[in-house]
C-alpha positions, 0 to 999 in steps of 0.5 A: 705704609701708614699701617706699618706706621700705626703698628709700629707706633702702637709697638713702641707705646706698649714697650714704653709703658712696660719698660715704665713699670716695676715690681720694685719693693722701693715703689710703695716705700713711705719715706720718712726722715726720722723712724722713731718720730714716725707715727703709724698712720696706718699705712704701715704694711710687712713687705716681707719677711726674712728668716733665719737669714745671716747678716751684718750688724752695722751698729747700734746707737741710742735710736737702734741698731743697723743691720745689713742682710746681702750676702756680700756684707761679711767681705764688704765690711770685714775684707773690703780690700781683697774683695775690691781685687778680686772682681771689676769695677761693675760688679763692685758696683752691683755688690755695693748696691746690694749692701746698700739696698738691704740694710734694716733698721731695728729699734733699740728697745727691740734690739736689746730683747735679744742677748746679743754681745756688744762686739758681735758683727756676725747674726742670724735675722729673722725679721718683718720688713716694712714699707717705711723707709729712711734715705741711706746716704745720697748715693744713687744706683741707675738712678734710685736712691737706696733706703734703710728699712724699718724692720721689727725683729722676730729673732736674732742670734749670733752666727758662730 
């Protein structure tokens, strides 16, 4: 019986300490309140790269632009109302923590490398996407928070 006991305690520990772990790319975010008052200090790393991906400029003022990669960004944004009829409550949910959580921010010097017109929404990304991030809003999903990346173009086109 106190076998059974040990076993089962040890079972519940490695469960527990799995369950613990994540391989999510918002762990060894740096965050930061301001990202062009931030100054490198070496431990900026290119988490990962996106190329050629369609996405959503959110908009662009004198700090940088805000552009959203989730493949759900042009109903979000452009037909929320047929979208928000067309699925339930909980996948609203997961479709909004997908937009919330792919959002980049490029800077504005950067952004304006590319002949993009001022009342394009819809671009094609290529991107390296950084560990720096700056808190989106308070908004939570199962209890993390969701961050704007730092991002630094490689291209940007629009979609046509």
């Amino acid at each position: 019986m106190k076998k059974w006991i040990v076993y089962l305690c040890c079972l519940l520990a490695g469960v527990g300490g799995f369950a613990g772990c994540s391989d999510d790319e918002e762990d060894n975010l740096i965050i930061v309140d301001d990202f062009n008052a931030y100054t490198d200090t070496g431990s900026e790393k290119i988490d990962f790269v996106l190329d050629d991906v369609p996405a959503y400029i959110l908009g662009i003022d004198k700090e940088g632009g805000i552009i959203c990669y989730s493949i759900y960004a042009d109903d979000y944004f452009e037909n929320r109302e047929h979208l928000v009829s067309a699925i339930t409550d909980e996948d609203f949910l997961e479709i909004e923590n997908d937009i919330r959580s792919k959002k980049l921010f490029i800077s504005q010097d950067e952004f304006f490398e590319y002949d993009i017109p001022e009342d394009c929404k819809f671009v094609y990304i290529s991107a390296q996407v950084t560990n720096i991030g700056k808190l989106s809003d308070a908004w939570t999903y199962k209890g993390k928070y969701r961050y704007i990346r730092k991002a630094y173009l490689t291209g940007l086109r629009v979609r046509e």
